[in-house]
MOPAC internal coordinates of N, CA, C and O (Angstrom, degrees):
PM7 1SCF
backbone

  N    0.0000 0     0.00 0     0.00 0    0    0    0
  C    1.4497 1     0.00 0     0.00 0    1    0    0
  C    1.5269 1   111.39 1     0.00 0    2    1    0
  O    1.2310 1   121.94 1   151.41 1    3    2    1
  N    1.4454 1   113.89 1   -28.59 1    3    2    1
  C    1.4123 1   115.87 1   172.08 1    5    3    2
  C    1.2816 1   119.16 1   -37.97 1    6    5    3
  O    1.2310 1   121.95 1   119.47 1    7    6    5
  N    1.4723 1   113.86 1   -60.53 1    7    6    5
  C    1.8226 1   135.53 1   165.15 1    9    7    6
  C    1.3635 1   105.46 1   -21.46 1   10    9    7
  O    1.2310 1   109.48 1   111.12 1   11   10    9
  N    1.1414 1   137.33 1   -68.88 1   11   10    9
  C    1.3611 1   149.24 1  -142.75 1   13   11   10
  C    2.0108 1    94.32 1   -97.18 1   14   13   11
  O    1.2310 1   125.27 1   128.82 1   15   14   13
  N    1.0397 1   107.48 1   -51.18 1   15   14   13
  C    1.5044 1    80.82 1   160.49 1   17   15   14
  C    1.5419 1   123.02 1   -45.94 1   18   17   15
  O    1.2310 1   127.27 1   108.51 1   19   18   17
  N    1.1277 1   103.61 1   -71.49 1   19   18   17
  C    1.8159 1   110.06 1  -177.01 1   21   19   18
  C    1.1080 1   109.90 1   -29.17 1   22   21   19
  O    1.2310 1   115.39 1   129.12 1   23   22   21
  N    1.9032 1   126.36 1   -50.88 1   23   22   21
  C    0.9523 1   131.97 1  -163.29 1   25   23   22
  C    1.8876 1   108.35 1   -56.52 1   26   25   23
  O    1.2310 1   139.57 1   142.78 1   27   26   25
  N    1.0909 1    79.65 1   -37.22 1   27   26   25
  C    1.7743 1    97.21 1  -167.27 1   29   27   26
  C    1.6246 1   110.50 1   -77.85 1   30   29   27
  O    1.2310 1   121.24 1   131.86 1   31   30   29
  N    1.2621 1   115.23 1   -48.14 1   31   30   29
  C    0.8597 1   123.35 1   171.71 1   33   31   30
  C    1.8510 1   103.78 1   -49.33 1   34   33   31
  O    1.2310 1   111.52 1   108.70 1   35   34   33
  N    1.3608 1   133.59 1   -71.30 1   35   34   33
  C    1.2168 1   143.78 1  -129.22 1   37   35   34
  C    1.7149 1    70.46 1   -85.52 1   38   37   35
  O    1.2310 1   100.94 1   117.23 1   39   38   37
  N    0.8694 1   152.25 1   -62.77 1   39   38   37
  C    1.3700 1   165.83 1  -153.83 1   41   39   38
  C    1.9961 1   107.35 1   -56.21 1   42   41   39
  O    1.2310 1   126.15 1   132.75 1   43   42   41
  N    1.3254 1   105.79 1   -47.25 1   43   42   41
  C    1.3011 1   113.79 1   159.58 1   45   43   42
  C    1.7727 1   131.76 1   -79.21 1   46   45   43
  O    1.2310 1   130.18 1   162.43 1   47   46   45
  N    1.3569 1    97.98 1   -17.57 1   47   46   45
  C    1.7901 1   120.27 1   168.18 1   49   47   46
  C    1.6272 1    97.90 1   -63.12 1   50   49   47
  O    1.2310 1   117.98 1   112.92 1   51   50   49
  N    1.8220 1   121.46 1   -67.08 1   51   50   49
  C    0.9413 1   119.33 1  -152.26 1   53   51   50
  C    1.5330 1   137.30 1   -68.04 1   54   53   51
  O    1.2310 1   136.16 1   146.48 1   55   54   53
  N    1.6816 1    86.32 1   -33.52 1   55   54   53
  C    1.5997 1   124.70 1  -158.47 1   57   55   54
  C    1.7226 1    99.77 1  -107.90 1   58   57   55
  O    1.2310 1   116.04 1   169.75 1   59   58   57
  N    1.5639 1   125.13 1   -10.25 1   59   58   57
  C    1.1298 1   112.30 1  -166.66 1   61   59   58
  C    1.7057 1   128.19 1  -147.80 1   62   61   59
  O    1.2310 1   141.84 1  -154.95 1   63   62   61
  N    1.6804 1    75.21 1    25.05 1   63   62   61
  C    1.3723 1   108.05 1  -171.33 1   65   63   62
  C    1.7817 1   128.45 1   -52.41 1   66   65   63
  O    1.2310 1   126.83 1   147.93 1   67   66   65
  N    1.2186 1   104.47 1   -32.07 1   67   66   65
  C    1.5913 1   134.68 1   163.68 1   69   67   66
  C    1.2816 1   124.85 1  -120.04 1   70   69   67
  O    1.2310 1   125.18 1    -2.49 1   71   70   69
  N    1.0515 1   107.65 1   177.51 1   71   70   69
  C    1.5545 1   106.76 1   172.20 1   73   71   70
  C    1.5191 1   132.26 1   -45.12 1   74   73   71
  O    1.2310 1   123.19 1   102.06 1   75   74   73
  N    1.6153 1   111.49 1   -77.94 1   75   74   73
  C    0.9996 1   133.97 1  -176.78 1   77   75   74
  C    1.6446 1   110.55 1   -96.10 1   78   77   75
  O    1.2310 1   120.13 1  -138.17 1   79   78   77
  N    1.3759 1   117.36 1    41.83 1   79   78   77
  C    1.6319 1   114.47 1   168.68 1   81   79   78
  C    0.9154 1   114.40 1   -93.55 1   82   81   79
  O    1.2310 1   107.58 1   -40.38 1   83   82   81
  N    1.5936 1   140.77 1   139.62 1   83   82   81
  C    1.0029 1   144.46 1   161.05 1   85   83   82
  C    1.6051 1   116.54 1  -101.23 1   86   85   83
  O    1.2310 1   126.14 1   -31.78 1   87   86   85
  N    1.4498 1   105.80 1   148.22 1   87   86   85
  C    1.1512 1   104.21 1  -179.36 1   89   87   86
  C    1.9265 1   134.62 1   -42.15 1   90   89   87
  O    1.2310 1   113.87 1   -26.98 1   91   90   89
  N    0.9306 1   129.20 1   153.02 1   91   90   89
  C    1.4465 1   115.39 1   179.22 1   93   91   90
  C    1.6175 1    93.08 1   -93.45 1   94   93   91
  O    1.2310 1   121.85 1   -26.58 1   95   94   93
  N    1.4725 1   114.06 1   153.42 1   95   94   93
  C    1.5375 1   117.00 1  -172.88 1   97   95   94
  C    1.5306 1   105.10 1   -89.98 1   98   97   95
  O    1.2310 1   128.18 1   166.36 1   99   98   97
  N    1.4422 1   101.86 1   -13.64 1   99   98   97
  C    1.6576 1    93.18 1  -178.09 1  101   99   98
  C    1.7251 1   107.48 1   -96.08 1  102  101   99
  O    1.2310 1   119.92 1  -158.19 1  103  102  101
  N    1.8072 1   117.76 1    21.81 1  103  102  101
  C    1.4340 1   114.12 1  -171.83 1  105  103  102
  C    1.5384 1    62.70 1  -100.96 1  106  105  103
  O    1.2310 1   123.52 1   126.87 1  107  106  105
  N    0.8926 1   110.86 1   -53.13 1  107  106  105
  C    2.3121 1   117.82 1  -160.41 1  109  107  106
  C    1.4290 1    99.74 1   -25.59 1  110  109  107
  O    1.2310 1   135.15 1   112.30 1  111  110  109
  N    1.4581 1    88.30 1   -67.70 1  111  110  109
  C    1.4998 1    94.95 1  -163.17 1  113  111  110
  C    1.5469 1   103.45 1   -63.77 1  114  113  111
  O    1.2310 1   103.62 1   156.19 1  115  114  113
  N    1.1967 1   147.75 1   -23.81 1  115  114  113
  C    1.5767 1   138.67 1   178.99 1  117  115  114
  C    1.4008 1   127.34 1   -86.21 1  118  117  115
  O    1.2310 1   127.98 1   154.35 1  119  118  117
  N    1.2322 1   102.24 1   -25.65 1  119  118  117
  C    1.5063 1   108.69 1   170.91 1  121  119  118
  C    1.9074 1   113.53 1   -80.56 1  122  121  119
  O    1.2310 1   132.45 1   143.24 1  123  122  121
  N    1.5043 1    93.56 1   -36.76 1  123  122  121
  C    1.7133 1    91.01 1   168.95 1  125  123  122
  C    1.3626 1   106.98 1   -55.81 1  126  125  123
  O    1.2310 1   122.52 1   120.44 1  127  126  125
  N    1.6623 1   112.77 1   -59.56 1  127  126  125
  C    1.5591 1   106.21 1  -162.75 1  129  127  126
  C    1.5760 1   112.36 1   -61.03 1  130  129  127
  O    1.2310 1   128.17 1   161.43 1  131  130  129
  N    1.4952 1   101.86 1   -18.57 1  131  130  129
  C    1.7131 1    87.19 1  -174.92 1  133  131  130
  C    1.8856 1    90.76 1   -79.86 1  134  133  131
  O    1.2310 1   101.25 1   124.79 1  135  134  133
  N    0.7044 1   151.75 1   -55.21 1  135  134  133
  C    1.6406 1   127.29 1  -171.77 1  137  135  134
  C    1.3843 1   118.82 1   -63.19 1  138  137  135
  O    1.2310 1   115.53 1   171.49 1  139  138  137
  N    1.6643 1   126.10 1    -8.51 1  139  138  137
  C    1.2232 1   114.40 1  -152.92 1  141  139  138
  C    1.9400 1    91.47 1  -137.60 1  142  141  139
  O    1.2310 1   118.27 1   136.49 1  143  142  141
  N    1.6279 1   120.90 1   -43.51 1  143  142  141
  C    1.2600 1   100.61 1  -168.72 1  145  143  142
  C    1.7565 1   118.88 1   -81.95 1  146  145  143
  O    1.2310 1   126.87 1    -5.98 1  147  146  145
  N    1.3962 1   104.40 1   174.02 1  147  146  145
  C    1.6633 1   101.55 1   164.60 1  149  147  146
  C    1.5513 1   111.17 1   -58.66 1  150  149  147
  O    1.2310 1   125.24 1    -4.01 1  151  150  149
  N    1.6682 1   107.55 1   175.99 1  151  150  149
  C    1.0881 1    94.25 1  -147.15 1  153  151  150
  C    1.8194 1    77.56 1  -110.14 1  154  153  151
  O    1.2310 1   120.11 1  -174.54 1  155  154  153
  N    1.3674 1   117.40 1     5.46 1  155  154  153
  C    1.5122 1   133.79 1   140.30 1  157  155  154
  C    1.7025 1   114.38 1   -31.36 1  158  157  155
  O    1.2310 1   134.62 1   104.24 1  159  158  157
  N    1.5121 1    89.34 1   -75.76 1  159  158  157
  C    1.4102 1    97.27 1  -164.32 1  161  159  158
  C    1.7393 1   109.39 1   -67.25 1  162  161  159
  O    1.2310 1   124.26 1   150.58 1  163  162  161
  N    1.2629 1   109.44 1   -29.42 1  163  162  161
  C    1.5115 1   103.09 1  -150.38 1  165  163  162
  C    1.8875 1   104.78 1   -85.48 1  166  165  163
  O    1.2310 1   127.74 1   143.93 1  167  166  165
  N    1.1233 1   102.71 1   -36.07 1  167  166  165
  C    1.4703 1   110.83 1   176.69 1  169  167  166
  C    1.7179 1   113.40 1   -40.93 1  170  169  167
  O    1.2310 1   127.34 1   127.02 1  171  170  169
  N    1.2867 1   103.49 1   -52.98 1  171  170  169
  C    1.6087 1    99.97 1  -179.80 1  173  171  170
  C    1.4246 1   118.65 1   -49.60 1  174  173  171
  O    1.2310 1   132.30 1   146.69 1  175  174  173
  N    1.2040 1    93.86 1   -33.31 1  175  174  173
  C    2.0351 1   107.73 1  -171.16 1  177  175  174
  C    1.2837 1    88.89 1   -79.62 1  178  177  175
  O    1.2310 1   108.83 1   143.94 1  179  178  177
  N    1.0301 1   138.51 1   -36.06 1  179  178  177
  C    1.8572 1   119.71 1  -166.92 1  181  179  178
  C    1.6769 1    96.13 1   -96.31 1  182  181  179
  O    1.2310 1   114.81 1   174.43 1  183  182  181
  N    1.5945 1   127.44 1    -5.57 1  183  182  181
  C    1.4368 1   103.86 1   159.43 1  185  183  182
  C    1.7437 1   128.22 1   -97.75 1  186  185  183
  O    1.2310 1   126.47 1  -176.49 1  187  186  185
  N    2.0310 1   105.16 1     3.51 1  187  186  185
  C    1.3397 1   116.92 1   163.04 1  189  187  186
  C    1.6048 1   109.61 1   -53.44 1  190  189  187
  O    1.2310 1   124.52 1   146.88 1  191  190  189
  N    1.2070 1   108.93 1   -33.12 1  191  190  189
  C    1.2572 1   111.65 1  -164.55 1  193  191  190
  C    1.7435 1   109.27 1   -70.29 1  194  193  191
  O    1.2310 1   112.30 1  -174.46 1  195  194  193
  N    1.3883 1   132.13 1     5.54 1  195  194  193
  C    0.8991 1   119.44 1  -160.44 1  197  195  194
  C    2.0094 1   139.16 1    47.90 1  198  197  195
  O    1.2310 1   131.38 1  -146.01 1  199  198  197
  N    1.3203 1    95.64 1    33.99 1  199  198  197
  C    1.6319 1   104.21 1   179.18 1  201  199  198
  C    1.7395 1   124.60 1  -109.25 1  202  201  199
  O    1.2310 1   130.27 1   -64.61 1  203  202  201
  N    1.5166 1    97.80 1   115.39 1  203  202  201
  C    1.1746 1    92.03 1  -154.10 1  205  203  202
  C    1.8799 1   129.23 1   -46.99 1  206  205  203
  O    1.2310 1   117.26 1   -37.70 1  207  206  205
  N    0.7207 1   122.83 1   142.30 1  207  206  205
  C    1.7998 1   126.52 1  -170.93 1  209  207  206
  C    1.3801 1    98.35 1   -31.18 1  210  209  207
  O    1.2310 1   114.89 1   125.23 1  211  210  209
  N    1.0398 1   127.30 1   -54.77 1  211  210  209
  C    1.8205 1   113.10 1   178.20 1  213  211  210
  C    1.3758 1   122.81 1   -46.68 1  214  213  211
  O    1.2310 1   122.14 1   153.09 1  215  214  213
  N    1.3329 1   113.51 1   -26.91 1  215  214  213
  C    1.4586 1   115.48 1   176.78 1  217  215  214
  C    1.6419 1   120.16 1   -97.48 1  218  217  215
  O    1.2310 1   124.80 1   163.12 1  219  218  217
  N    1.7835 1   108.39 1   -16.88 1  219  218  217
  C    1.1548 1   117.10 1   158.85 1  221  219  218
  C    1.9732 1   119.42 1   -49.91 1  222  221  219
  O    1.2310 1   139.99 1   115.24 1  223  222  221
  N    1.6146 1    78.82 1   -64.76 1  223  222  221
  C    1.9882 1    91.13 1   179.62 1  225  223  222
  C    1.2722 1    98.35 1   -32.46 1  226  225  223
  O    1.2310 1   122.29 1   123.92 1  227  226  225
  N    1.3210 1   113.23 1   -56.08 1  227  226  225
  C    1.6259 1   118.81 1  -159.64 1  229  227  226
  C    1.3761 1   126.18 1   -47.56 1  230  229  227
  O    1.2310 1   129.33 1   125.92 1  231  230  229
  N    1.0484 1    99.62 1   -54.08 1  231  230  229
  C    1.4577 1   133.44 1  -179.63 1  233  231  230
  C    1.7234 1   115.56 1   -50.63 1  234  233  231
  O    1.2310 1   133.52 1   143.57 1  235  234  233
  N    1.8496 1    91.48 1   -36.43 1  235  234  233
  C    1.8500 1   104.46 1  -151.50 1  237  235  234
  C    1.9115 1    86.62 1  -110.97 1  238  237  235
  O    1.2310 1   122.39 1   175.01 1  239  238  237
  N    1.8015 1   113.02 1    -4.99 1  239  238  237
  C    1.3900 1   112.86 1   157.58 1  241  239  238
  C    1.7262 1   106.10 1   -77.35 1  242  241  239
  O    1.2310 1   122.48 1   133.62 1  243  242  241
  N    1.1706 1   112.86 1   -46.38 1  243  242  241
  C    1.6002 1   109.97 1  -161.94 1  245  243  242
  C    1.7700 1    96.61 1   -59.55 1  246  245  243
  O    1.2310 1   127.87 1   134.80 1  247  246  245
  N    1.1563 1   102.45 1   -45.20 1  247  246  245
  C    1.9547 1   120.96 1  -170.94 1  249  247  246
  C    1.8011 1    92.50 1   -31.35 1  250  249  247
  O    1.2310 1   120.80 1   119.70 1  251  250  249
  N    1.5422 1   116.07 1   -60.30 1  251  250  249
  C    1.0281 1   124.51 1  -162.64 1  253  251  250
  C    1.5366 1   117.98 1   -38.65 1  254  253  251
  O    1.2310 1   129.98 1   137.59 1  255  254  253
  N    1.5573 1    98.35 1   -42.41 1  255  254  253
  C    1.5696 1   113.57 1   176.04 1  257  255  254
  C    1.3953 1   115.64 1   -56.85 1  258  257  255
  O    1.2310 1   123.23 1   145.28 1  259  258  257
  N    1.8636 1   111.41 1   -34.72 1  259  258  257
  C    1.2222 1   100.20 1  -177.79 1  261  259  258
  C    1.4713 1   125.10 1   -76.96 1  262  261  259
  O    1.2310 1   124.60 1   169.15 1  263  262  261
  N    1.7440 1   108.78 1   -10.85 1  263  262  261
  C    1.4494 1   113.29 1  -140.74 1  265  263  262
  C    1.4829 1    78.00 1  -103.11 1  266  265  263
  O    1.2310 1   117.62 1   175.77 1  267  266  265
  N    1.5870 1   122.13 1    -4.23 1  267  266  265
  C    1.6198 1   112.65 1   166.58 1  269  267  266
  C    1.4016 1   130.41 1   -85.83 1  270  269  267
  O    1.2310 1   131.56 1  -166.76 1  271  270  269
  N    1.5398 1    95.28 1    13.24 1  271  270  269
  C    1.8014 1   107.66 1  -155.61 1  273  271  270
  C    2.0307 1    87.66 1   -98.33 1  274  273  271
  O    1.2310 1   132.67 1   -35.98 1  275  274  273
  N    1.5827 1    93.13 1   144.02 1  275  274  273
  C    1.2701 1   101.04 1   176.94 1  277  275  274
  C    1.5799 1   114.69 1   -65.40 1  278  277  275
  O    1.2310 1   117.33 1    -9.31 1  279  278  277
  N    1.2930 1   122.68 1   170.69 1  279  278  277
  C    1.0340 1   136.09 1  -163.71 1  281  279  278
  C    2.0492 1    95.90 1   -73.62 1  282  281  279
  O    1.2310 1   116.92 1   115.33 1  283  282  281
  N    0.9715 1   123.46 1   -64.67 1  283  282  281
  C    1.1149 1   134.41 1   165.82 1  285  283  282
  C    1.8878 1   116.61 1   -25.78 1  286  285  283
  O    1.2310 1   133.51 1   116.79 1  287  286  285
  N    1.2796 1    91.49 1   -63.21 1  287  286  285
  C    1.5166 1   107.96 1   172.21 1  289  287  286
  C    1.6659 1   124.88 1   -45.60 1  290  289  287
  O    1.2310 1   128.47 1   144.45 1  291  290  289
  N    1.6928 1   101.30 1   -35.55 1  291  290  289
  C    1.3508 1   103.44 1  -161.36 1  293  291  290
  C    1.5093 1    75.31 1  -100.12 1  294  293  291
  O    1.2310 1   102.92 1   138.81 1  295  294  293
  N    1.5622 1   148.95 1   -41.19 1  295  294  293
  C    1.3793 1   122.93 1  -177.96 1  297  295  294
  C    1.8069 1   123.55 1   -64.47 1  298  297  295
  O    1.2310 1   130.29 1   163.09 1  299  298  297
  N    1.1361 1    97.77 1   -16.91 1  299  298  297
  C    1.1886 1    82.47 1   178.14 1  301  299  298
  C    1.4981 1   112.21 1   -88.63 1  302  301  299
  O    1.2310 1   119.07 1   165.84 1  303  302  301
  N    1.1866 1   119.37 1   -14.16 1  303  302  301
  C    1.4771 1   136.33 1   174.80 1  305  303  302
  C    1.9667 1   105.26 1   -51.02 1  306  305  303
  O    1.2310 1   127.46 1   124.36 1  307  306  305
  N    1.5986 1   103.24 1   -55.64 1  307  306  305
  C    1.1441 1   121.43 1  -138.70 1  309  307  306
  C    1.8561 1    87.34 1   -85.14 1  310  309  307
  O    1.2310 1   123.26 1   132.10 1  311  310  309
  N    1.4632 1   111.35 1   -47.90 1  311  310  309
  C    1.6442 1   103.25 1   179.83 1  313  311  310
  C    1.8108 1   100.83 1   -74.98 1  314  313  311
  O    1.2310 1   105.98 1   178.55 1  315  314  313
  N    1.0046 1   143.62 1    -1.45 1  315  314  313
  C    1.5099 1   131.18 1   154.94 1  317  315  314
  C    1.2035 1   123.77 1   -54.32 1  318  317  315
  O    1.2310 1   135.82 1   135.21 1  319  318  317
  N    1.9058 1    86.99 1   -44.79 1  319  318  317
  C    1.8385 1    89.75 1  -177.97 1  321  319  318
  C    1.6465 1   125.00 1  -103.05 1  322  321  319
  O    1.2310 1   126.05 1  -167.11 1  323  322  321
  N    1.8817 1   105.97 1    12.89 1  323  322  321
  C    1.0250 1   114.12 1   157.06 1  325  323  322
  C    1.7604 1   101.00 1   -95.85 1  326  325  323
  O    1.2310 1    97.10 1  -173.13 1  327  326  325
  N    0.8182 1   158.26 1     6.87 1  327  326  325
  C    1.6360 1   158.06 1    96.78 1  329  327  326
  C    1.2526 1   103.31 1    10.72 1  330  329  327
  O    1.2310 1   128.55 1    76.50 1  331  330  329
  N    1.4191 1   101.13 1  -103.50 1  331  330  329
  C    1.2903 1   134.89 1   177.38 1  333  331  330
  C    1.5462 1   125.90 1   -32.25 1  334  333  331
  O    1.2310 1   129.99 1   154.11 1  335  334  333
  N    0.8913 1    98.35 1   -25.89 1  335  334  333
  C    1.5669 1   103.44 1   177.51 1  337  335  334
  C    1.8820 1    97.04 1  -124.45 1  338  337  335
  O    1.2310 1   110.44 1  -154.06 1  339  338  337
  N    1.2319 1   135.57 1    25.94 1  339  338  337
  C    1.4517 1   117.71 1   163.41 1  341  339  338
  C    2.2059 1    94.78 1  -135.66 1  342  341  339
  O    1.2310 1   133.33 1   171.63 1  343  342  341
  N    1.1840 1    91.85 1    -8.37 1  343  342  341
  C    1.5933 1   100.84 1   168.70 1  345  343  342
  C    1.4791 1   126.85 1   -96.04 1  346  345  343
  O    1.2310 1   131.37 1   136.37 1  347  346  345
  N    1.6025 1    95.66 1   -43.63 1  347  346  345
  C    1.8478 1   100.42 1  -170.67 1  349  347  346
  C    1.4854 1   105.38 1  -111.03 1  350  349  347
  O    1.2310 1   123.94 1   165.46 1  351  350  349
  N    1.2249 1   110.05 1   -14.54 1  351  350  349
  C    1.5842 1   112.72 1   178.58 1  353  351  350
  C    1.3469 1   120.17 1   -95.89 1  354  353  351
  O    1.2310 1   122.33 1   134.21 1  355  354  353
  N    1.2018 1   113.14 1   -45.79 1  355  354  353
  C    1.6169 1   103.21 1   165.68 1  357  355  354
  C    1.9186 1    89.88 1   111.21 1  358  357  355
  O    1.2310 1   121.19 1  -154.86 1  359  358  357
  N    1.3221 1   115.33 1    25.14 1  359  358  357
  C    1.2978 1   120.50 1   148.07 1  361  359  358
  C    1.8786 1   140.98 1   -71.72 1  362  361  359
  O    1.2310 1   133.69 1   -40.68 1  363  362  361
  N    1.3127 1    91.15 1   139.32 1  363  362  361
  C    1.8876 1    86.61 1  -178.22 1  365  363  362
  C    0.7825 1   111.60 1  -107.00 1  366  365  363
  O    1.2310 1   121.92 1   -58.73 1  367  366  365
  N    1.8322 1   113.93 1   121.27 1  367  366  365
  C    1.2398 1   140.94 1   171.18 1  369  367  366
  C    1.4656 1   113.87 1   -21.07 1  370  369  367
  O    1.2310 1   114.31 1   134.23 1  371  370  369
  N    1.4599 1   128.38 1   -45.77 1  371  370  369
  C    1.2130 1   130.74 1  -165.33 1  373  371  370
  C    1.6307 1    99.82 1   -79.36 1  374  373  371
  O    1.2310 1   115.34 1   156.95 1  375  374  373
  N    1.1824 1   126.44 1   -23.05 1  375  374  373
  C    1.4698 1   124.40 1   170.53 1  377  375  374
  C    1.5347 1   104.88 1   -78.28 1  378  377  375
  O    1.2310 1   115.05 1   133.80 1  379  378  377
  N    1.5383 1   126.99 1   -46.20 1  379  378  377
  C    1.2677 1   108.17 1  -176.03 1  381  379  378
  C    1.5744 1   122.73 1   -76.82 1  382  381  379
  O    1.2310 1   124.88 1  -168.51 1  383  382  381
  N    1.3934 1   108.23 1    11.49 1  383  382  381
  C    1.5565 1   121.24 1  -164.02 1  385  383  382
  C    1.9009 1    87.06 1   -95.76 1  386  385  383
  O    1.2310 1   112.80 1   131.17 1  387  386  385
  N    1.3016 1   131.21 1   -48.83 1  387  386  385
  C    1.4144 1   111.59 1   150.59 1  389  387  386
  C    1.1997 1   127.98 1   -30.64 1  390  389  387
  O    1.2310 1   116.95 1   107.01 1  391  390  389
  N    1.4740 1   123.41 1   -72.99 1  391  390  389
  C    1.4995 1   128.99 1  -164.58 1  393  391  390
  C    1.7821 1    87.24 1   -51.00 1  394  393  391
  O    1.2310 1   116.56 1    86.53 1  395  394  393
  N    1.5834 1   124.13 1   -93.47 1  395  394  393
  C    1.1058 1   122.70 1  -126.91 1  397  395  394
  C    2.1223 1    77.38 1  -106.32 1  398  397  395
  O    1.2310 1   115.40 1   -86.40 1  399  398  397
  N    1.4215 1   126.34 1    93.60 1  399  398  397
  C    1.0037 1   118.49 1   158.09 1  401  399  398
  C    1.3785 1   139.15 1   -86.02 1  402  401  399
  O    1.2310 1   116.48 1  -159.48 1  403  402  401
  N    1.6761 1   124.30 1    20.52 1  403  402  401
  C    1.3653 1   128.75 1   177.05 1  405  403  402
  C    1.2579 1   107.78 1  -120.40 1  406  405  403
  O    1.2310 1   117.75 1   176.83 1  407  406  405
  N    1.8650 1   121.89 1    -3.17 1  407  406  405
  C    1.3024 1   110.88 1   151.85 1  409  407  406
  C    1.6407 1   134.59 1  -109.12 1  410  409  407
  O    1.2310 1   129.93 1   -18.71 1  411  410  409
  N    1.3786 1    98.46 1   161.29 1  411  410  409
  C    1.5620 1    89.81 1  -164.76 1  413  411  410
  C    1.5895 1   113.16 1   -81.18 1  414  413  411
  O    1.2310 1   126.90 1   -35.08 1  415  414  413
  N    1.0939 1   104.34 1   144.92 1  415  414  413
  C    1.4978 1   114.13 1   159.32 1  417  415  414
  C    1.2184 1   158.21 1   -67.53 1  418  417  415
  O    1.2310 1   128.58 1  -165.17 1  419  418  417
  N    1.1239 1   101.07 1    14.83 1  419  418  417
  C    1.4470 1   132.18 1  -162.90 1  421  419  418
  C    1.4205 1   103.03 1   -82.00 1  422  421  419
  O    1.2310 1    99.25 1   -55.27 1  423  422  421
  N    1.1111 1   154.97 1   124.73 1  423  422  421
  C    1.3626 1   149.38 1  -163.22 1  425  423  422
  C    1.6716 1   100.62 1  -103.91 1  426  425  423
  O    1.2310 1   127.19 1   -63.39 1  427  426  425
  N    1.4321 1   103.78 1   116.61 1  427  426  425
  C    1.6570 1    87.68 1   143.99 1  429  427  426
  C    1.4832 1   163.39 1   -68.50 1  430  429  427
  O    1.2310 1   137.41 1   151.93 1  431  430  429
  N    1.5929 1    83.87 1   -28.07 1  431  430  429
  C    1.6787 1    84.70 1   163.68 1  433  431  430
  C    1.7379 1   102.49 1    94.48 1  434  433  431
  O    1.2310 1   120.21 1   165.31 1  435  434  433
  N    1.5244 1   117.19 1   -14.69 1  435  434  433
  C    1.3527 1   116.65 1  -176.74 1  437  435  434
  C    1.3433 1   117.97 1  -102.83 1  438  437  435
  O    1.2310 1   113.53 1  -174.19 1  439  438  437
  N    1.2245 1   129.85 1     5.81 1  439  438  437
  C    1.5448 1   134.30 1  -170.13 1  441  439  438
  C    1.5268 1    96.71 1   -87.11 1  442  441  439
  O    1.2310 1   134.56 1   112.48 1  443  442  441
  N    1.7540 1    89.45 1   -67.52 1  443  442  441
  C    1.5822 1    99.57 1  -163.94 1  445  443  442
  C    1.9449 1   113.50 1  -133.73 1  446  445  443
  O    1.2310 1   131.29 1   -37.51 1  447  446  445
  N    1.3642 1    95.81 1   142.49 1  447  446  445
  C    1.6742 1    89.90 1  -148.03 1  449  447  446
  C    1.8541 1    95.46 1  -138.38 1  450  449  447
  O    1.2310 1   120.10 1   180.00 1  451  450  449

């Protein structure tokens, strides 16, 4: 459960730093893939970024933790931080309906208020 703090935490550092920031679409897309893609797919995207291979390994060690998280675990993870980024960030739903398209959008209203 530690993991999923951080996640959240680092997720509200990046995207919500001021007032009026909105998320960047290329954090969207990396933080989804790290809970959700293979660990195939996702590596390439974290070496677009230009970071040197030591921080890749790193990155694709922590991944491991996520790719052990139950199915449950990582959804409830994933609509927090579609929350979080269509509540506190100043993101549009219709952009995050790409990134994460098998969850709904429907906000609860109980995370963050």
């Amino acid at each position: 459960m530690r993991l999923s703090l951080t996640v959240l935490l680092v997720t509200l550092a990046l995207c919500c730093y001021e007032a009026h920031g909105i998320a960047c679409p290329a954090l969207v897309n990396e933080l989804s893939g790290f809970l959700w893609k293979p660990d195939a797919l996702y590596r390439p995207e974290l070496e677009l970024f230009g970071a040197p291979p030591e921080a890749v390994e790193a990155k694709m060690e922590v991944k491991q933790c996520a790719n052990d998280m139950s199915l449950k675990t990582k959804t409830l993870l994933t609509k927090a931080l579609v929350e979080i980024l269509v509540k506190k960030c100043g993101s549009e739903e219709t952009t995050l309906k790409t990134q994460f398209p098998d969850f709904s959008l429907e906000l609860s209203g109980s995370v963050f208020k």
